[in-house]
C-alpha positions in Angstrom: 189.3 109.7 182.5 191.7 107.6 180.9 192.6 108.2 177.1 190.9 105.0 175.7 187.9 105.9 177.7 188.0 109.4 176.2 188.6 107.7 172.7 185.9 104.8 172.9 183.5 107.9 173.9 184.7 109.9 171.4 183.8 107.5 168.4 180.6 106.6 170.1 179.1 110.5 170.0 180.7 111.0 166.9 179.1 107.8 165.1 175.9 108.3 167.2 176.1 112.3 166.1 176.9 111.2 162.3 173.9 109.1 161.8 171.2 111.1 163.4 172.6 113.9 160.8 172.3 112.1 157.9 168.4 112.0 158.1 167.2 115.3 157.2 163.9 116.1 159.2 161.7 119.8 157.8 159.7 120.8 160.9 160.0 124.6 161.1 158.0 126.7 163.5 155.5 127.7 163.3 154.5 124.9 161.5 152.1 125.2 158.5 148.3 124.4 159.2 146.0 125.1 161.9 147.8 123.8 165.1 146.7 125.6 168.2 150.2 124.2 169.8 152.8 127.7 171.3 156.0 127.3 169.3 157.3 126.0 172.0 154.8 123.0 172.6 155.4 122.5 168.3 159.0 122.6 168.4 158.8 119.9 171.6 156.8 117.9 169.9 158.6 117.7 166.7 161.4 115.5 167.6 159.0 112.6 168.6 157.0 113.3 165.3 160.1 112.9 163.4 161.5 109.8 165.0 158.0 107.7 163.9 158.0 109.1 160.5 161.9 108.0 160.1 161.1 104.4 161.4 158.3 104.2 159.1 160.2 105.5 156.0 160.6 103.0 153.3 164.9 102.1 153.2 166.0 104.5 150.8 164.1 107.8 152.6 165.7 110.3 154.6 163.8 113.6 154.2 160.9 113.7 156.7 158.7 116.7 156.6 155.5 118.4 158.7 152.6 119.4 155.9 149.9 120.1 157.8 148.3 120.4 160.9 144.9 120.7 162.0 142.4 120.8 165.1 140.5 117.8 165.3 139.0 118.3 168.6 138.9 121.5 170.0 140.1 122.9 173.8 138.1 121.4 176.3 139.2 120.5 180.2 142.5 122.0 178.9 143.1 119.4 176.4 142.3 119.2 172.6 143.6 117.3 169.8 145.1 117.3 166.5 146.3 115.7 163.6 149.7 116.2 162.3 150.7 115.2 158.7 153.6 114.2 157.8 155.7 113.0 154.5 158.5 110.6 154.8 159.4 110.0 151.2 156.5 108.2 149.5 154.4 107.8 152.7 152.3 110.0 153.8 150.6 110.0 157.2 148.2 111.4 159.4 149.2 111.2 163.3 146.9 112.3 166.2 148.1 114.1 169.3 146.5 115.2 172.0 147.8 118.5 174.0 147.1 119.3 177.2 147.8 122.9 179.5 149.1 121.3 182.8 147.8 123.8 186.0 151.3 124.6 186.5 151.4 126.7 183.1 153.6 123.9 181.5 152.0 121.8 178.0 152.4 118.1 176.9 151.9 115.7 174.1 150.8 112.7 173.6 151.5 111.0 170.3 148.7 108.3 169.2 150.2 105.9 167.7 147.7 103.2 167.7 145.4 105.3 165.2 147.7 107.1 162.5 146.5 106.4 158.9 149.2 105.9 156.6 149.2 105.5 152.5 151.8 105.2 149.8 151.6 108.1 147.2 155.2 108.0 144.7 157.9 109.0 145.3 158.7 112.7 146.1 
């Protein structure tokens, strides 16, 4: 690879790297609530939670944080359902996901994005 390759793809994973870190995201498992998720499935899932409740965040937010979850529909046909609240600053909303236990032992999400309720409470 030549030098200015190396250089250009330096700056690029260091800029990319730099502004992903600057957001600080609280979504340590196990997660608080009642989520039937493994810690596996919750810490999978928490990147994609985290993502929508940054690109929701008003401007000046940067903290993004899990504070609940909860069954909302239980196991049945190996799949159930949940909601997930989380805080980005002064928002605070509820999103639904819906697990599933694959027959190969493996588990998936699906975030619902089409149905999360979100409000404004003040500032944090």
């Amino acid at each position: 690879m030549s030098k200015v390759k190396a250089l250009i793809l330096s700056l690029a994973l260091l800029t990319s790297t730099s502004a992903f870190a600057y957001y600080n995201f609280i979504g340590e498992v196990p997660l608080p609530g009642g989520t039937k998720a493994s810690p596996q499935l919750q810490q999978d899932t928490l990147f994609s939670v985290g993502a929508y409740g940054l690109r929701i965040a008003t401007k000046d937010c940067f903290t993004v944080e899990i504070k609940n979850t909860e069954v909302s529909k239980p196991l049945k046909d190996n799949k159930w359902e949940e909601i997930w609240t989380l805080r980005a600053c002064e928002r605070v909303g509820r999103l639904p996901i819906e697990f599933t236990k694959n027959a190969d032992g493996t588990e998936s999400f699906a975030l619902d994005y089409m149905n999360i309720k979100w409000k404004t409470v003040g500032k944090k």
